[in-house]
TORLUMTOR-127588 format. One record per residue (C-alpha): x, y, z. Coordinates in pm, whole numbers, plus 50000, padded with zeros to 5 digits. Layout:
N
XYZ/...
END
This chain:
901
776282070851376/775132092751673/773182075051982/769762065351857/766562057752032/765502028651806/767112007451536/766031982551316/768111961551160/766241935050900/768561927950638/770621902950855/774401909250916/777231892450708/780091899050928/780781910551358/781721939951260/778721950651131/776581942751417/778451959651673/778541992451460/775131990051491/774681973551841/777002005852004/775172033851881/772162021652110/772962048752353/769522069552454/767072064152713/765102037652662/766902026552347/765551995252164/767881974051898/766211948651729/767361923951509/765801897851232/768491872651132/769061839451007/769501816551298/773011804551179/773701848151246/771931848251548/774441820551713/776991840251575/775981869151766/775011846752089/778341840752042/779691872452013/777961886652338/779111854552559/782491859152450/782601899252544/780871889552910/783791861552982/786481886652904/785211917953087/787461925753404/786501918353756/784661946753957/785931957654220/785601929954506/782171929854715/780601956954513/777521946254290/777381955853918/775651953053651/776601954553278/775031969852960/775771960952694/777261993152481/774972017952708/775942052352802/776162053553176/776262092553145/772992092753006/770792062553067/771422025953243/768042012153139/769071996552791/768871960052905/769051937452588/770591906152683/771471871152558/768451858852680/766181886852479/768441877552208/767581840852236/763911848952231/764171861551896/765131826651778/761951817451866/759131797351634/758641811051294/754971822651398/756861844151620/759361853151431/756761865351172/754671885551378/757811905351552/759321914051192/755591925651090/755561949151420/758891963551343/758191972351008/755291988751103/757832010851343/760162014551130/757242030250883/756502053851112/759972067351218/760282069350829/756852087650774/758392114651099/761312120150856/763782108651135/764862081550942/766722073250580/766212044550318/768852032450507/767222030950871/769732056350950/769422092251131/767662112650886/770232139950790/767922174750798/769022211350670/768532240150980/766442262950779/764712286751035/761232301650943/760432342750968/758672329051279/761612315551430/764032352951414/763022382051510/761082405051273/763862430551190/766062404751156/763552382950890/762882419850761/766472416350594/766032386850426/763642400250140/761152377250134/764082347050041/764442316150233/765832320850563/769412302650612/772872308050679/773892311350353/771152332650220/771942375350127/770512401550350/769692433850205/770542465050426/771402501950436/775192510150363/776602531750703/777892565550603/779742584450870/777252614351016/780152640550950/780122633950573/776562631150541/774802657150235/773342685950517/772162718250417/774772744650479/773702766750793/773462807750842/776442824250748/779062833550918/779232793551065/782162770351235/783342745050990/785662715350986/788202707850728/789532675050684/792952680250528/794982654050348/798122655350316/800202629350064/803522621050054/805272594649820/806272566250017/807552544449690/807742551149383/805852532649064/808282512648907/807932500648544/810852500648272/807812500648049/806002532248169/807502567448047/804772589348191/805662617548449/805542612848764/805382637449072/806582640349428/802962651749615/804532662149911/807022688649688/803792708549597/802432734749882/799142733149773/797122704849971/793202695349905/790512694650239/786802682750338/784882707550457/781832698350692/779252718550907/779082689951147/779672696551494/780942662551657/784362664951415/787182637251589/790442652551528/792252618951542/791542601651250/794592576451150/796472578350855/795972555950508/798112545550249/796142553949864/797942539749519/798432563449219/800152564148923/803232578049104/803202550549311/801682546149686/801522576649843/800932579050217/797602602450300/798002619850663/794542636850828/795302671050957/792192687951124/791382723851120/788792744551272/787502771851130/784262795451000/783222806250661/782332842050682/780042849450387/777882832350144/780402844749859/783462823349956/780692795649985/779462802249650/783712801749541/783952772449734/781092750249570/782232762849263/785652745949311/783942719049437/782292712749107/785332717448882/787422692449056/784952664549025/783552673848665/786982681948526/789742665048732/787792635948823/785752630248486/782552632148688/781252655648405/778092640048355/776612645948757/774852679948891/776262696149233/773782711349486/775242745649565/773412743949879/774852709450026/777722704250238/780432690350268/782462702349995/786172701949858/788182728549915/791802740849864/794322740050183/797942761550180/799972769750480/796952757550708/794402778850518/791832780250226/793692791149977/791072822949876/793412835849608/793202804049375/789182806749404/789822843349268/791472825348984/789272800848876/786532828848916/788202853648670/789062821948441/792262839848269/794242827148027/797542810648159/800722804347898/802022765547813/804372753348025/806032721348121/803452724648462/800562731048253/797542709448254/796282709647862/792542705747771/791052699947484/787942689247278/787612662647029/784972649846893/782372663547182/784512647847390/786792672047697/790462653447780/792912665047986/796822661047896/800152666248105/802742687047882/805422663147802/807372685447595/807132723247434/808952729047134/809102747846800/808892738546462/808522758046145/808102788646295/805292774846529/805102764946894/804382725846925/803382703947239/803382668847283/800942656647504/800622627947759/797352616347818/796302619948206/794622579948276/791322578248441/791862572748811/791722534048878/790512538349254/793202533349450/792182513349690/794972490149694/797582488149410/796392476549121/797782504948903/798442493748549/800632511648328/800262502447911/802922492447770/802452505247432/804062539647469/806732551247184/809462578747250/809272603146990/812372609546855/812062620646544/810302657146472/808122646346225/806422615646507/806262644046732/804442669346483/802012634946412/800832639746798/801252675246817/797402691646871/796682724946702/796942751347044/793672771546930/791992736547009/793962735647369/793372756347694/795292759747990/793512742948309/794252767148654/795642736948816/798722728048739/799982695848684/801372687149039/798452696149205/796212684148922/798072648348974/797492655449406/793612660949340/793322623249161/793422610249492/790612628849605/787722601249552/789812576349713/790502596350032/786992608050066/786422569750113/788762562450332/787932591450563/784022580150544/785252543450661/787252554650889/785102573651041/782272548551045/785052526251259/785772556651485/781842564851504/781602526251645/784212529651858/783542561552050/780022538752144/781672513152306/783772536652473/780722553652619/779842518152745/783312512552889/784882498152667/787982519252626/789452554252646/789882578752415/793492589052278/795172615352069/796842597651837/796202563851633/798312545551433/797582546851034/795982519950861/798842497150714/798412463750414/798032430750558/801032427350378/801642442450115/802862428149771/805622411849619/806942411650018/809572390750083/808962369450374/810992355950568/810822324250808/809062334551080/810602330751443/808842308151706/807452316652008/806532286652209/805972306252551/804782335052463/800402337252472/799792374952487/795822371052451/795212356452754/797262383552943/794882412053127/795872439152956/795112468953238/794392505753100/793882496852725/792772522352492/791162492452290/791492488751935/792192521551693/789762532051409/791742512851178/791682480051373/787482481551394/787742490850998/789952460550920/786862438051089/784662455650896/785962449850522/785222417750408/787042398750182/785012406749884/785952443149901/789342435249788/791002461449963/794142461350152/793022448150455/790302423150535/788442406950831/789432369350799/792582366951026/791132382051307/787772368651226/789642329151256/790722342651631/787682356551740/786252322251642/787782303751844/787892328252131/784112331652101/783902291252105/786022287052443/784322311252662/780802296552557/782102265252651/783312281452977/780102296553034/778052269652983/779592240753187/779322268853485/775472262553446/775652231553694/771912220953544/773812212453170/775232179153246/774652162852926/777292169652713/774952164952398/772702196352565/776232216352610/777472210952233/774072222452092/773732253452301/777022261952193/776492253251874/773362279551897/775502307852007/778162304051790/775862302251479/776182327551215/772662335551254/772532341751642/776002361751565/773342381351322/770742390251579/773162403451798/775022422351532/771662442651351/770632460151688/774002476951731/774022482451313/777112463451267/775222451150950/775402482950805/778612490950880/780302466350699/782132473550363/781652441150164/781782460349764/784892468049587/785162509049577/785122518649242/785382557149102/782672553948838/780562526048994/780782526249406/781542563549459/779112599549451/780932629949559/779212647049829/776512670549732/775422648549446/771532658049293/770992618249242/767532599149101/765562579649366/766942546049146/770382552749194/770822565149507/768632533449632/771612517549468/775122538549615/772942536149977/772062500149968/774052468150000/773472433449943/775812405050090/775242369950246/774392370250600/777762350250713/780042378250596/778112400750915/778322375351136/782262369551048/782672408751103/781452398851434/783732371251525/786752393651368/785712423051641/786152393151891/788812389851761/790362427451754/789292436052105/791212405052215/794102409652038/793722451552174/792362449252497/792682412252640/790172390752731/788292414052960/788032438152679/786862410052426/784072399452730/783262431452746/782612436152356/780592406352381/778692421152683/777752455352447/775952430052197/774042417652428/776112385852503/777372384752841/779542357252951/780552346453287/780772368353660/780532399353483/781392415253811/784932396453824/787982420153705/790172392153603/789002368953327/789662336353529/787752345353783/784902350353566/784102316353493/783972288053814/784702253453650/785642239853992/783432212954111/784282175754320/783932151354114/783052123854360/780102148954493/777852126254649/780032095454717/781072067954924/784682086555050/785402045455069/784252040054712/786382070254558/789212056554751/788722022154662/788152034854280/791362054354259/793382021354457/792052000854197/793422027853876/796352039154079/798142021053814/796952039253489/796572069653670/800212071853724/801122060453440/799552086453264/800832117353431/804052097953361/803172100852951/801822138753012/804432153353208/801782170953484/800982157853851/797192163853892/796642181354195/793032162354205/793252128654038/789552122554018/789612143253697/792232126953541/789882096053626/786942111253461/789162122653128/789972084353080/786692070253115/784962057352836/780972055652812/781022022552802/783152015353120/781342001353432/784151997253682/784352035853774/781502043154008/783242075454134/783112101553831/780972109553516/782692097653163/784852123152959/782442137152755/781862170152959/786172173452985/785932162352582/783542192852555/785902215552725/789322204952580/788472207552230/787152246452280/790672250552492/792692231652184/791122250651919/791852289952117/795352278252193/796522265851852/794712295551657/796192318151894/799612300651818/799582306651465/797692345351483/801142351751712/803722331451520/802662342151106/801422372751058/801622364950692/799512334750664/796652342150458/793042336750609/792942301650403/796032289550487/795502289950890/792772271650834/794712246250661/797282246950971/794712247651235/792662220251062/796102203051034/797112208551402/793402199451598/791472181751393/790382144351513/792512124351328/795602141451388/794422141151791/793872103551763/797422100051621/799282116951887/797252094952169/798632065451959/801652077051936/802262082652288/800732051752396/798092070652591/795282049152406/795962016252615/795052032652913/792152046552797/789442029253041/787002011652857/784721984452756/784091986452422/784021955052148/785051975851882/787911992552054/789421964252174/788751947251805/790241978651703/793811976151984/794551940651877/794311947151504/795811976451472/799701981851378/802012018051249/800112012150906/796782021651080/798072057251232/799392063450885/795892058650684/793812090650830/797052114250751/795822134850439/799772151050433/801212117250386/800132098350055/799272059350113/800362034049875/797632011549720/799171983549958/798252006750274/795142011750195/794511972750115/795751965050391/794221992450613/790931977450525/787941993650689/789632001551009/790072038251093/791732054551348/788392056051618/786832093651700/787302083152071/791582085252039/790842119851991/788152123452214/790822111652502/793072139852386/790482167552378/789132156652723/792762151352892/793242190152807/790222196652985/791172178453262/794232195853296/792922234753233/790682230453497/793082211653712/795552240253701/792772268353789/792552275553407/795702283253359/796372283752948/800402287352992/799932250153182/797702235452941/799792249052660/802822233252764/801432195652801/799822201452464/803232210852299/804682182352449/801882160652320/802182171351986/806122182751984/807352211751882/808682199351527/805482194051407/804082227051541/807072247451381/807062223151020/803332229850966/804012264951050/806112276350795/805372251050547/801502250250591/799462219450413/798192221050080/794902209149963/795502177449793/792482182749573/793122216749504/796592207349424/795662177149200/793342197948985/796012228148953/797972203348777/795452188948609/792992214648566/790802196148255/791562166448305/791382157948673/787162140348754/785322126849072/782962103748941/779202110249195/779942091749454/778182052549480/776382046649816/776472006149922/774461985850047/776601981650357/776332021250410/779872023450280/781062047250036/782832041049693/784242070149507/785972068149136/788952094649052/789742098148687/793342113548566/793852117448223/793892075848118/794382066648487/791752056848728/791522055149109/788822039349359/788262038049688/785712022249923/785332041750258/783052052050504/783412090650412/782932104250136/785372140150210/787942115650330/787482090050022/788332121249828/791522129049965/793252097050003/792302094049561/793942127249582/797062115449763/797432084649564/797032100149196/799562129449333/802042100049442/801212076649121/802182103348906/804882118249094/806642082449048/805772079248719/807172110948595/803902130648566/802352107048242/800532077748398/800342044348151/797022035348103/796111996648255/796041970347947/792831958648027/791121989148159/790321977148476/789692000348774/792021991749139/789401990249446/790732000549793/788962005150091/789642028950401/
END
């Protein structure tokens, strides 16, 4: 439970623990807990509060203090609710009547505001922002839906200016062809398939793009396309040239048409004569004029084994590759192989059927065999039939690429960048069936905090690989770099913000961030520079996706081929993932500068290094006594030292070590501000450096699974572990009943419970009880890495190093190449019918109880979380029937085990 301004309790209390749950999240300005009890409970809690004053430590000798009682002294020293207040509740039962008649008619009204549950607790409330709360071309997207983060947005689809459908101009007139050129990179293997196969880069002939358009980059990277000869590498050569008269135009549209309507089945689409760009044949660095000629006179051409064979059956036009030419009674025969409708070739997801026969025998041969006055001889022959396949696919590449390129050349005109003449081609993620080996370790090594001086920035291909989301299943996508530029984006909003010396509250500082790290700020900033529409989030498909240029089209469906519809958070990911390229391209500058471009600027944006950017330097005892902060770190020297003893680091300025151990509740430091500005800090410093460790160490991780080892590495739990596992905890300064409850109590079996990676036995979790590893031990973690970033003049190598120390480098390198499985996930793969989470059972204590049923064998828990409940079921059915042998016996009398945790 967060701090609260009010709360109520009226039901009584049964146990301690329960009231100082309650009693500690009484942490506001002028906060108010009130209590109706029983007077046996209200002893009991008399008690309770007696018993806390008598064992708080001395303060520091002739210095006057006062105490609150589970106040936050960062926020507000006015909550006084003593014993004596306390007492007064005891009072006569006229009293007592009249006070429980006022409170309910507060707690009413904090119910009727919505800020309240059934349960007196803090009303949990969806952010959905109204059309007046965004900006009107920004609510202009939604449609008319609901607003949220999770809603679609409905937008134009970017095409590339060059490849635009433009009139052709006055003839003679300067053209540009876009040339590609394929080469087999390797082969399609299949002891199945028996079809023919061809080398592309063995036939002279080569297919181009022509386009009118005058601002024509001649750099545009190489892509990889998959046909059925395998994946073929596609190079982009640019040539300049004019078409002289309006006749070769009229030959060239002409060719235009027949590839499309005959080699690309497109048969059923009309062709504007008058609209550019068009297809056109390439040899030795020139249009080929003479094979226009030839398709022009349309003369017959003899079989051969190079022949391309159509014919019509049944209304219908298909196209065959000559498989064999032979005679038989007298006659010439063929036998055909029929030429498979292009699958895309986006990525490779070529299928071959595995039906085919060898003809052996003459007479299965003549039972194929068509009759040749029904078969014509296409003017393409096979090779260069099987080259022009790829056409569709490399138009789409070259319009995405240079979308990317388009983008880039703007930010380069900002700054951002220089232009180059070459750029590497556009290469899988990794592509499949790839072994992989273990991947080397490098602990030292954290190349995206480097300045990177002279950067060209990222290539084409870089900006297009932020741009394809995940749901275009092609051969790159945007979630790797979109889980750096995440956490990049997260630290130097944290940065910025604690430079703003008027954000002292560190509740203020985590909901600004939280604001510009939202999807739908990441939106606002992302439509005016029409990142929106340059992101590819459909599957390219031949026949559904894909119009050839120069296609007459109905008002219906080219609303459709121009328009796109995705959920808003796939723009605002592209956004974080070109974060995360112009980090990984250009160093930090280049990614501030990025962020700058959208609008966002961060820091001294008149700085040339990133450090000096952002001042975090401040004097912690600003203000004080010199006596007092001397008197203050005489009186800690002991834990101080001890401390930097644990962490391996001297602070240079101890006072901040001072402030990274203080607790809220802690009254004896009267030098420094509690941790909770340092907590803010560290975990945005945590989160960059880990996610920059694994981005650098496994390039093959998918986008799912460095979540999982991020998660794994930084979340709470695993934070709150390490501080207990060092010892750090017990010098955590604090004065807190539930802590200390918490450090006498607990024992190994404790730091085991909260570890989803290693399953509990039903006599941990009994034995656990309700006690949980506390969200402060990580707290102390995140804000001791705070202390020590800005300690060492935000130096990450520093921090990096007590962090790997912290957590050791075994664990970093075992979760690295052996990254953590969803339990859940796991337990339903093995069970996939028969695996059931009964709807969770809210108590009347606020607890949680959740069933799991597995085949005959159920599972309960009782916990405070629901998510977690979930997982430790998971971990115990996985371990249950691990031991068992996979069959579970089913219990005798059918009663259900209860656990709590």
């Amino acid at each position: 439970m967060g701090g609260c301004n009010l709360i109520i309790q009226t039901d009584g209390i049964s146990k301690p623990e329960t009231y100082i749950r309650f009693r500690e999240s009484v942490r506001l300005d002028r906060a108010l807990y009130v209590l109706m009890t029983s007077q046996e409970n209200f002893e009991m809690v008399d008690a309770l509060q007696v018993k806390r004053i008598g064992n708080m430590e001395s303060p520091i000798p002739a210095e006057p203090a006062t105490q609150e009682f589970g106040a936050d002294r960062g926020r507000s020293s006015a909550s006084q609710t003593s014993a004596k207040s306390s007492a007064e509740v005891g009072g006569t039962q006229q009293r007592l009547d009249d006070q429980v008649a006022a409170a309910l008619e507060v707690r009413d009204r904090v119910f009727g505001f919505d800020e309240r549950n059934k349960q007196s607790g803090p009303a949990r409330k969806k952010c959905t922002p109204s059309g007046r709360e965004v900006p009107e071309n920004l609510a202009m997207l939604f449609d008319g839906q609901p607003i949220t983060q999770n809603s679609s947005i409905r937008c134009k689809r970017a095409v590339s200016h060059q490849l635009k459908d433009t009139c052709h101009p006055e003839f003679p007139a300067r053209a540009t062809i876009y040339v590609f050129r394929t080469c087999l990179e390797i082969p399609l293997e299949d002891e199945h398939s028996h079809h023919r196969t061809f080398k592309p880069e063995e036939e002279e002939l080569c297919f181009g793009l022509l386009t009118f358009s005058p601002d024509c980059p001649s750099n545009v990277p190489g892509f990889p396309v998959f046909s059925r000869n395998g994946r073929e590498s596609v190079a982009i050569e640019t040539l300049r040239g004019v078409v002289e008269t309006q006749e070769l135009w009229r030959r060239l549209t002409k060719f235009h048409s027949y590839i499309f309507k005959k080699v690309c089945r497109l048969s059923h689409l009309e062709y504007d004569p008058a609209v550019a760009p068009v297809i056109v044949p390439v040899r030795n660095g020139r249009v080929d004029v003479a094979l226009l000629r030839r398709l022009d006179l349309a003369q017959k051409k003899p079989f051969t084994l190079e022949s391309v064979v159509s014919r019509v059956t049944a209304g219908t036009e298909m196209s065959f590759f000559v498989r064999e030419i032979y005679r038989s009674g007298g006659k010439t025969k063929l036998c055909l192989e029929k030429i498979p409708r292009s699958a895309g070739g986006s990525r490779n997801e070529f299928t071959v059927k595995t039906k085919f026969k060898e003809f052996s025998s003459t007479e299965a041969r003549l039972a194929f065999a068509p009759r040749l006055e029904h078969c014509e001889v296409e003017f393409l022959s096979a090779p260069q039939w099987s080259k022009a396949l790829t056409i569709p696919i490399c138009i789409h590449r070259l319009d995405r690429l240079l979308v990317a390129e388009n983008f880039r050349r703007a930010l380069v005109r900002a700054g951002v960048g220089y232009e180059v003449d070459h750029w590497p081609p556009l290469v899988e993620d990794r592509p499949p069936n790839q072994e992989v080996s273990k991947p080397e370790i490098k602990f030292t090594e954290l190349k995206f905090m480097k300045e990177m001086k002279n950067s060209p920035g990222p290539s084409p291909t870089d900006i297009l690989t932020a741009l394809t989301a995940s749901s275009a299943q092609d051969i790159v996508d945007s979630e790797r770099y979109e889980v750096l530029g995440d956490s990049f984006l997260k630290m130097v909003v944290s940065l910025h913000l604690l430079t703003n010396r008027d954000l002292r509250d560190e509740g203020t500082l985590t909901a600004e961030r939280c604001r510009f790290v939202s999807n739908m700020f990441l939106l606002s900033i992302a439509v005016p520079r029409g990142i929106h529409e340059a992101v590819e989030s459909r599957k390219f498909s031949v026949k559904d996706s894909f119009r050839p240029p120069g296609t007459i089209l109905t008002a219906a469906v080219n609303e459709k081929l121009h328009q796109q519809r995705y959920r808003s958070k796939i723009c605002a990911d592209s956004v974080e993932a070109l974060i995360g390229v112009y980090l990984n391209r250009s160093g930090p500058i280049g990614a501030l500068d990025f962020l700058k471009y959208l609008g966002l600027e961060l820091g001294d944006g008149l700085s040339r290094t990133f450090f000096s950017r952002f001042d975090l330097s401040y004097d912690p005892d600003e203000g004080k006594d010199p006596d007092v902060t001397r008197a203050d770190l005489d009186f800690h020297s002991t834990h101080l030292e001890r401390v930097q003893e644990i962490i391996a680091y001297r602070f240079g300025n101890p006072l901040y070590l001072l402030e990274a151990i203080t607790h809220q509740s802690y009254q004896n430091n009267r030098t420094t501000q509690t941790y909770a500005r340092l907590e803010f800090l560290g975990d945005a410093i945590i989160d960059f450096l880990v996610s920059s460790f694994i981005f650098t160490n496994n390039p093959h991780l998918s986008p799912g699974q460095m979540t999982m080892v991020r998660s794994a590495l930084v979340s709470n739990d695993q934070l709150g572990q390490i501080m207990m596992r060092t010892k750090l905890v017990e010098y955590l300064l604090h004065d807190s009943p539930s802590l200390n409850e918490y450090m006498i109590e607990k024992d190994e079996s404790h730091a085991k419970e909260l570890c989803p990676d290693s399953p509990m036995t039903q006599d941990d979790l009994g034995a656990a009880g309700l006690l949980v590893i506390p969200k402060t031990f990580g707290d102390l973690m995140e804000s001791i890495i705070g202390a020590i970033f800005i300690d060492s003049g935000l130096d990450f190598a520093v921090t990096w190093d007590v962090f790997r120390r912290l957590i050791s480098d075994p664990l970093l390198i075992d979760t690295l190449r052996q990254p953590p499985q969803n339990l859940i996930s796991t337990l339903q793969g093995k069970f996939p019918e028969r695996c059931r989470f009964e709807k969770p059972v809210i108590r009347g204590d606020n607890l949680v109880e959740v069933t799991l049923h597995v085949d005959c064998q159920s599972f309960g828990v009782i916990s405070t979380n629901q998510k977690k409940a979930k997982l430790i079921l998971a971990s115990m059915a996985l371990k249950a029937f691990c031991e068992d042998g996979g069959i579970a016996e089913c219990s005798s009398n059918g009663s259900l085990p209860r656990f709590s945790s």
